[in-house]
N, C-alpha and C positions, 0 to 999 in steps of 0.2 A: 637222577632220582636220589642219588644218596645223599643231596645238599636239603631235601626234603625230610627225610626217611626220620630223621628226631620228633618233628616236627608231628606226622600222622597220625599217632596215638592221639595223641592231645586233642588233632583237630577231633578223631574219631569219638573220646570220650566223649569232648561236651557236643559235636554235632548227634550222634546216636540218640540221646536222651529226648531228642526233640529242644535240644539251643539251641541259641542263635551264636553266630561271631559277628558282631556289630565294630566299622571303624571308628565309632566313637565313645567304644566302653572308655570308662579310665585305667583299667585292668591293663598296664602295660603288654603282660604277657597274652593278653589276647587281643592287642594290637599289631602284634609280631606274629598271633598266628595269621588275621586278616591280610598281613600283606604281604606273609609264604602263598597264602591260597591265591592273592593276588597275582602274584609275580611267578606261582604255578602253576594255574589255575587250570590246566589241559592235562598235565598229567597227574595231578590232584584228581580230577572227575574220574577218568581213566582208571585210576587205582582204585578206588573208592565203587567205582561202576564196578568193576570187574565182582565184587562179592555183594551188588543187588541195591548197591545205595547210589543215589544220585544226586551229588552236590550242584545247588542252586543256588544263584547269582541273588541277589536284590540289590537295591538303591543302597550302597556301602553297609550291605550285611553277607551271609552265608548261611545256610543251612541245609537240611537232609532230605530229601522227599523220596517216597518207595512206592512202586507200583500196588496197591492195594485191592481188595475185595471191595464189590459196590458197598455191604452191610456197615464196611468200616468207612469208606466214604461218606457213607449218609450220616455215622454217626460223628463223623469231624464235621457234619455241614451245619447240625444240631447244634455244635459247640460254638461253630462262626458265628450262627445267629447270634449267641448270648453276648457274642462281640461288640454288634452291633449297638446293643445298650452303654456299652463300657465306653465304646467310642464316642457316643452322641453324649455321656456324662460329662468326661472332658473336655470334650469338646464346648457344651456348653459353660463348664469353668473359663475356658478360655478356647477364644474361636482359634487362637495360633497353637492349641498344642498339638506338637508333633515333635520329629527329632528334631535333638537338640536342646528342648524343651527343658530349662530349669524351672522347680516348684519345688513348694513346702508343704506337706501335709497337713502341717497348720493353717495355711490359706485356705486348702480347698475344703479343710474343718469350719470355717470361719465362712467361708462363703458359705456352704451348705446348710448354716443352722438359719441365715437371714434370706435364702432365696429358696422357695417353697419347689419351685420347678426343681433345682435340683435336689433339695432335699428329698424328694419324690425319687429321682430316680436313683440318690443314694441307695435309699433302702430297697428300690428294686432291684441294682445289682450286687446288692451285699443280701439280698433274701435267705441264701442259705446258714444266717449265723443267726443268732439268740433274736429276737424281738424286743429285747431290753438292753440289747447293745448298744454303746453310745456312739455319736458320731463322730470321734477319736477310736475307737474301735470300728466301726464301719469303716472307715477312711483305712487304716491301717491297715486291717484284711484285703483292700481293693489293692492297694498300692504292693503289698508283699505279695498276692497272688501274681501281681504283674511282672513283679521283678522276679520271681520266680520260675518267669515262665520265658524270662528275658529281655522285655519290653522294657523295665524301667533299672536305673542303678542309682544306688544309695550315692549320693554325693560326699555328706555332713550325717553321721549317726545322733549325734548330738544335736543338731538343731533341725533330723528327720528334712530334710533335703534331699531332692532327686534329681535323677535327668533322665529325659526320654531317649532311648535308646535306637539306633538304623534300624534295627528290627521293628519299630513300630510302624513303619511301613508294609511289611508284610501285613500284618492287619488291617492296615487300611485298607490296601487294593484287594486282599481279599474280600472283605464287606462289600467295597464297592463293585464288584463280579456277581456279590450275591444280591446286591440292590440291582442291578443291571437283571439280572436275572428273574427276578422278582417281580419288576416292571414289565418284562417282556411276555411271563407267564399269563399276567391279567390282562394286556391287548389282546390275547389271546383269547381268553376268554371270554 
């Protein structure tokens, strides 16, 4: 434990908040934490379990999950929906984004004023800003909400450059639980 024990804080800080630790931020230092939690990843959970937190695996990411109340379940399932939109935007950008994924916010600026589909759903998932925001501004709200939230990371500040982050996998396969779900509801009925 004590080759860990520097180490915990750190994971604690940013997994608490609701990060990610993704193995291909470019964030050295949170490459070295991914692969303490790798290479201790049993008594990592253990530790971490013991005060109500439950460190979770993904496709080369990490993060925190807590036994919760149904009210605040329903209201994380609220939020995945709106996921749903962000993903099928991107995804219509381009059919391969996923991790790994490098792009320019200029592209998907440029795409979006000459393709009507997506310029549609630009503005539906940037809805919550001004109506006379540009789409240099819409793009930049979508992209800083994401990277904020750990999905994407600034590559080039300057030439506005990114990359999609392991954690964006967690939102896929979440969505697709909730389209699975979805589907299954309406056989139903």
């Amino acid at each position: 434990m004590k080759e860990i024990t520097p180490f915990l804080k750190e994971i604690f800080d940013l997994l608490s908040r609701g990060n990610f630790i993704s193995a291909n931020s470019k964030v050295y230092r949170h490459r070295q934490l991914f692969n303490q939690i790798e290479e201790h990843f049993e008594e990592i959970f253990d530790y971490f379990g013991a005060i109500g937190f439950t460190l979770e695996a993904g496709n080369n990411y990490y993060y925190f999950s807590k036994e919760e109340a149904n009210y605040i379940l329903e209201r994380k399932i609220e939020t995945f929906y709106k996921y749903i939109d962000i993903l099928a935007f991107f995804a219509d950008f381009d059919n391969s984004f996923g991790e790994g994924y490098q792009f320019s916010m200029t592209d998907i600026e440029q795409k979006s004023k000459v393709d009507t589909n997506l310029q549609q759903q630009l503005f539906e998932v940037t809805r919550d800003i001004s109506e006379n925001s540009s789409y240099y501004e819409r793009v930049s709200h979508l992209v800083r909400k994401m990277t904020k939230e750990g999905f994407f990371e600034c590559e080039d500040e300057e030439r506005r450059d990114y990359r999609v982050l392991s954690a964006y996998n967690y939102l896929q396969n979440i969505v697709k639980s909730i389209d699975i779900d979805y589907e299954e509801e309406e056989e139903e009925v």
